[in-house]
C-alpha positions as CSV (number, residue, x, y, z in Angstrom):
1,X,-51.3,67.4,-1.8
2,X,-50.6,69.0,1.8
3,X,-49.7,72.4,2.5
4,X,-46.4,71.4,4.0
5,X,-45.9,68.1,1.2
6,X,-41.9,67.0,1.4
7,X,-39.7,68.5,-1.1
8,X,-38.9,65.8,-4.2
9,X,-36.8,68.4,-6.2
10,X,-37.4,67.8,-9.7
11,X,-38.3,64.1,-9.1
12,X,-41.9,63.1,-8.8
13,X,-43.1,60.6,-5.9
14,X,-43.8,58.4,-9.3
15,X,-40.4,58.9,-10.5
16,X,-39.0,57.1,-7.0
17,X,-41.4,54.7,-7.6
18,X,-40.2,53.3,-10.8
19,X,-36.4,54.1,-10.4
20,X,-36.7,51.5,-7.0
21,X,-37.9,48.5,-9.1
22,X,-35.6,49.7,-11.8
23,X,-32.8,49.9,-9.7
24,X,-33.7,46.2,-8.0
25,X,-33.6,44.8,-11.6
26,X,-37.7,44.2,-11.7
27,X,-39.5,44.0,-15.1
28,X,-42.5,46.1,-15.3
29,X,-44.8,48.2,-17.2
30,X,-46.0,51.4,-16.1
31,X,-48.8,53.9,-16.7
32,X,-48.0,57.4,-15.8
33,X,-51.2,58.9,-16.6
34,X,-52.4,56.3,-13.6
35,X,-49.1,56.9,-11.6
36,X,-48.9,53.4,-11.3
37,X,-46.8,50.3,-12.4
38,X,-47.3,46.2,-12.7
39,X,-45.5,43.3,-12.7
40,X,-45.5,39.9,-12.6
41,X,-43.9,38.3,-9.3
42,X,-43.1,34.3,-8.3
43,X,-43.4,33.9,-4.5
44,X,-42.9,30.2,-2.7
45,X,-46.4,29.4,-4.0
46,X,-47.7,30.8,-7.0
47,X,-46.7,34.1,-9.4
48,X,-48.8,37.1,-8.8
49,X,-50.0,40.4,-10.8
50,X,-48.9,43.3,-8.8
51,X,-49.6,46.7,-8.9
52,X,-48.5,49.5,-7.1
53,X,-50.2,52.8,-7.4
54,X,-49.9,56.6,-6.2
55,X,-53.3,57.8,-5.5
56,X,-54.7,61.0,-3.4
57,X,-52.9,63.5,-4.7
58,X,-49.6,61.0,-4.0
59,X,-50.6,61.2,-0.6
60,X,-51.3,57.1,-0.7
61,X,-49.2,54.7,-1.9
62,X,-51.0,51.7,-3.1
63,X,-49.7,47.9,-3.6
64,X,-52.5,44.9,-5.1
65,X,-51.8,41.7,-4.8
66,X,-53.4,39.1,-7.6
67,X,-54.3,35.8,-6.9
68,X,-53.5,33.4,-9.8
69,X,-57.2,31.5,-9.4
70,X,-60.2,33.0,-9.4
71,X,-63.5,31.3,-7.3
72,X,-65.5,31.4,-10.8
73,X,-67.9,28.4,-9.2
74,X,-70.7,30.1,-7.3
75,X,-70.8,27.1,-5.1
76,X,-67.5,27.4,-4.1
77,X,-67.2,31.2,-3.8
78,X,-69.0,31.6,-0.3
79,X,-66.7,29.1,1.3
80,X,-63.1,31.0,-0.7
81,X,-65.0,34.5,1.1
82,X,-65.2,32.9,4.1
83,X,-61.4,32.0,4.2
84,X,-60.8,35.3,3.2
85,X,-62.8,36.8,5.8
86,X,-60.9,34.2,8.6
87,X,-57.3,35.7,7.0
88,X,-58.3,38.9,7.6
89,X,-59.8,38.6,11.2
90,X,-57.0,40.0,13.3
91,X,-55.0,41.5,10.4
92,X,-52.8,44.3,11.5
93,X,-52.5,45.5,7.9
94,X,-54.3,45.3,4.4
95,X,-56.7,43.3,3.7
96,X,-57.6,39.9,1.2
97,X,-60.9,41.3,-1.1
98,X,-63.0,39.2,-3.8
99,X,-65.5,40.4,-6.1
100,X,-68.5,38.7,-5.5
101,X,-69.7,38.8,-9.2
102,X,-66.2,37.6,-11.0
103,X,-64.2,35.6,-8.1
104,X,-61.5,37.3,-8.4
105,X,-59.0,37.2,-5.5
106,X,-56.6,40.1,-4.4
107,X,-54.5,41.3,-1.1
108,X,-54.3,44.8,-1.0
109,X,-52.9,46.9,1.6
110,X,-51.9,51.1,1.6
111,X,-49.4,53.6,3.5
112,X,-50.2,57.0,3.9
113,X,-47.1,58.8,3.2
114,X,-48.2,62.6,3.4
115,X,-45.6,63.9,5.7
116,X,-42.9,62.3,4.7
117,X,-40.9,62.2,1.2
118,X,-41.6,58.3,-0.4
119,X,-38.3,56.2,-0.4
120,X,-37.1,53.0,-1.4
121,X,-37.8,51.6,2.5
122,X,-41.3,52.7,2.5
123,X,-41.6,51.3,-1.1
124,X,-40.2,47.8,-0.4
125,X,-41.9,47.2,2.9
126,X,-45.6,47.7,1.2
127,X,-44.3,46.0,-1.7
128,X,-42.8,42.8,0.4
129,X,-45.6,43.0,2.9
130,X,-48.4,42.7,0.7
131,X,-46.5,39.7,-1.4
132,X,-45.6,37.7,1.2
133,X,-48.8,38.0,3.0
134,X,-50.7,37.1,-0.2
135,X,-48.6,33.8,-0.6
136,X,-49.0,33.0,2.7
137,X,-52.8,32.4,2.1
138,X,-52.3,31.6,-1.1
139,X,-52.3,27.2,0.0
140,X,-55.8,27.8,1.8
141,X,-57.7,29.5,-1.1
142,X,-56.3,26.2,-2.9
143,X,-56.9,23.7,-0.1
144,X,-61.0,25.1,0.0
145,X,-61.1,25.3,-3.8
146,X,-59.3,22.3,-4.9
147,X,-58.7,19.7,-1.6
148,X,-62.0,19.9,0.1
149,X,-60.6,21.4,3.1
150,X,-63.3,23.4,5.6
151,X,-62.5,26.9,5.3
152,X,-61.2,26.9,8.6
153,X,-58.7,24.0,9.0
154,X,-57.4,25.9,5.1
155,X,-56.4,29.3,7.3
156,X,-55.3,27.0,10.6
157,X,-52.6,25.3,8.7
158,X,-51.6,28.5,6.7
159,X,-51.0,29.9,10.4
160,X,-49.5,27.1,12.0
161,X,-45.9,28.7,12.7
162,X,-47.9,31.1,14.4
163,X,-50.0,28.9,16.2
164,X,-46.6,26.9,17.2
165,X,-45.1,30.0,18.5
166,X,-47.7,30.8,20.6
167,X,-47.3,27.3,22.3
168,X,-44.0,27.9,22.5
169,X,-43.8,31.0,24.2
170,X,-46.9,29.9,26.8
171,X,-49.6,31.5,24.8
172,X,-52.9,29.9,25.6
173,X,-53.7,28.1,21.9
174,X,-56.5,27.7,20.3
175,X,-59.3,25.7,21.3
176,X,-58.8,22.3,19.5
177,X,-62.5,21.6,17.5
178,X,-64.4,19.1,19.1
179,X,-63.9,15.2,18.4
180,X,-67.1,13.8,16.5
181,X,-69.2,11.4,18.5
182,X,-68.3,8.1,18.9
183,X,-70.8,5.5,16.9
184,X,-72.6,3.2,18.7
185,X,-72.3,-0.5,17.9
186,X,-75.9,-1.8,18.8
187,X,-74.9,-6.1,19.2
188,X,-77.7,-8.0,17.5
189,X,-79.9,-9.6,20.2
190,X,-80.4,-13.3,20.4
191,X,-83.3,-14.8,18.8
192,X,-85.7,-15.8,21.3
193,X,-86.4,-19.3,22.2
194,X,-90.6,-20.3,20.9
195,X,-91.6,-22.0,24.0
196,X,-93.9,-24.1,21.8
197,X,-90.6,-25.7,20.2
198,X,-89.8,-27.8,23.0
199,X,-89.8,-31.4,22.4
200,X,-92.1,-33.5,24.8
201,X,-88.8,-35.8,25.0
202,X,-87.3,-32.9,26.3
203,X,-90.2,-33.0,29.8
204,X,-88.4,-35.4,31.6
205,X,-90.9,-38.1,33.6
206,X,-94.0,-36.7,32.2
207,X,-94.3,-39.6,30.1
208,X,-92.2,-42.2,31.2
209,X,-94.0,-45.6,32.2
210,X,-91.9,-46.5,35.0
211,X,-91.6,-43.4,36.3
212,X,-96.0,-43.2,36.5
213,X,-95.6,-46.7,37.8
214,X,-93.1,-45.6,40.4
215,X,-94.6,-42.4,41.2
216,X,-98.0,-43.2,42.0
217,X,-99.1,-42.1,38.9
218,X,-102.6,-42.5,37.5
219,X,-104.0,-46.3,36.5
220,X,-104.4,-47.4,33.0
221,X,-107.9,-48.5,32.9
């Protein structure tokens, strides 16, 4: 810890930690050897494992977001890490990680809180941050895994408010993907007409009697 590390009295960065989720009524186990707690949490989507862990010499306060899936199917995992990378692509915070070799899907996301004492505002923006930006994503890791969504069309709807408040405020949007060709309909020719077909009734004159007789045609002998 810093030189000049806020005062806690007798009370321990970990100790504010657990009495804020005790004094919001949460349910939780904690490990004070590890200075961190869990608990299981529903959002609008899905529940999620959470942890929240003091790390650094309590210098870093920690929150993990779990993912209730995991992208166990190798042939499926690239396109889940490639949402994931999408989600995180302009990110002001945190970040969404996977382990390659499991699947497993988290949000995690840290605030550095050396020079200033840890309190229950610090505690339940990481904590609310990191939840509701897991469950925000949460529909496109589902969408790729389970719907057959592209990766991303998955993260385009998860952002639509955002996308519609840009419009709204005059906001140049996004560039709309391009419309797939048009297929052309090839019309089946006509058959073509065997000259040799023709009918010799269908030579008018050429071998009419009256019309040799008539004509001036040539003598029968």
């Amino acid at each position: 810890m810093s030189e000049e590390s806020p005062s806690y009295g007798a009370v321990t960065p970990f100790d504010v930690l657990v009495n804020h989720f005790e004094s919001n009524n949460f349910r939780f186990q904690t490990d004070p050897a590890g200075k961190s707690l869990q608990l299981f949490i529903t959002g609008d989507c899905a529940v999620y494992n959470c942890r929240l862990q003091l790390t650094h010499d309590d210098d870093l306060l920690q929150a993990r977001v779990h993912c209730p899936v995991s992208a166990r199917d190798i042939k499926i995992r690239p396109l889940v890490a490639e949402v994931l990378a999408r989600a995180n692509h302009g990110m002001s915070i945190g970040n969404f990680d996977i382990d390659m070799d499991s699947g497993d899907i988290s949000y995690h996301l840290g605030q550095v809180i050396r020079d200033r004492a840890l309190d229950d505002e610090t505690i339940g923006g990481v904590f609310s941050a990191a939840l509701s930006t897991a469950d925000r994503y949460f529909p496109a890791i589902m969408r790729v895994m389970f719907a057959g969504h592209t990766p991303a069309d998955a993260v385009y709807l998860s952002e639509l408010d955002v996308h519609a408040a840009n419009i709204e405020t005059g906001e140049d949007p996004p560039a709309p993907a391009p419309a797939p060709p048009k297929p052309v309909v090839k019309r089946p020719r006509a058959p073509r007409k065997d000259p040799r077909s023709t009918m010799t009734s269908d030579l008018p004159g050429l071998f009419d009697d009256n019309a040799n007789r008539e004509g001036g045609g040539s003598r029968r002998e």
